[in-house]
N, C-alpha and C positions, 0 to 999 in steps of 0.2 A: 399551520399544521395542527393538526388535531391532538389531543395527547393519545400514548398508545399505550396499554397494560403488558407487563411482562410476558401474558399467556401469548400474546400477537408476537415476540420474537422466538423465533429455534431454526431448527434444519430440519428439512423434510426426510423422506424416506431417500430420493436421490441426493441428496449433500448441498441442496441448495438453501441458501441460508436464506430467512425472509422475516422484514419487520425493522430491516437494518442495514444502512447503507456505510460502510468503511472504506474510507478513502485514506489515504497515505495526505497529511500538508504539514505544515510548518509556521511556527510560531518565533517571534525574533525578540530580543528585548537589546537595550542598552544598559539597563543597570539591574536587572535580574529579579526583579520586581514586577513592571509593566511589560504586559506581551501584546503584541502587535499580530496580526494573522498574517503571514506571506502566500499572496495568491501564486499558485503555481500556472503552470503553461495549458494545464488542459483545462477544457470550456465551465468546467464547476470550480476550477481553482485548484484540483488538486495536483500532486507531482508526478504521480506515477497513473497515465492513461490503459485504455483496456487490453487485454493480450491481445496481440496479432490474430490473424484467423487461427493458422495454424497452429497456436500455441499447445502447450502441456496442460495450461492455467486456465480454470473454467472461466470463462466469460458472466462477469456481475458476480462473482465472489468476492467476499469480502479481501482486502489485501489491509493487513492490521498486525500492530504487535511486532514492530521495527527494531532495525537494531542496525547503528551502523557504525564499521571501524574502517580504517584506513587498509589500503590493500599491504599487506606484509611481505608479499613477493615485488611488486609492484615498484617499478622507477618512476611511473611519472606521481606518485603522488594521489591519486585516485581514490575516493572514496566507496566503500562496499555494503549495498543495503540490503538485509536480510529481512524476507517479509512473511507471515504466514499470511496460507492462500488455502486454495484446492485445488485438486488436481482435476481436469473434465473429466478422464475415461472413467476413474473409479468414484469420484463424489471425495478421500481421503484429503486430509491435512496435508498439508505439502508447503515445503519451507523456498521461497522464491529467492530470487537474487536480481540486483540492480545496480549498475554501475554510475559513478559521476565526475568530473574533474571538477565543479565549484558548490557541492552541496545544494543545487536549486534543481536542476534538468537533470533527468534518471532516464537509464535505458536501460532494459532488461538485459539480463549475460544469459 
């Protein structure tokens, strides 16, 4: 890959981001020092794949800037991941959500 200069990343006039590809993955260690990459389920490794057709969530936005806590209503235990994204109809920021019971395989809620 080539290197690319700051001016090559932003958002267009529609909200589409370019220059820069953000994927949601996972890094592991055992003694909190050396990190390891954990490849995820989808074909580039990462966790969380593209929206449905139907989605809310543009298709090739970035999904970046995670956040994830335990469900607080929730019995079984469930993990809850908080993602910014954007929204298709308007091009806007828009905070996504994703469900998990072992912290690897996410589905959108």
């Amino acid at each position: 890959n080539a290197p690319m200069a700051l001016r090559d990343l932003g958002v267009d006039r529609d909200g589409e981001v370019y220059g820069m590809d953000m994927k949601l993955g996972v890094c592991v260690s055992q003694d909190g020092i050396k990190f390891g990459r954990f490849e995820g389920d989808e074909a580039d490794g990462s966790l969380l794949g593209p929206p449905p057709a139907n989605s809310w969530e543009r298709r090739n936005a970035p999904v970046a800037w995670p956040a994830v806590c335990e469900d607080p209503g929730g019995q079984t235990g469930d993990l809850l991941l908080f993602y910014g994204t954007t929204q298709d109809a308007t091009g806007l920021s828009a905070c996504g959500l994703a469900r998990s019971s072992n912290g690897v395989t996410w589905r959108r809620a």
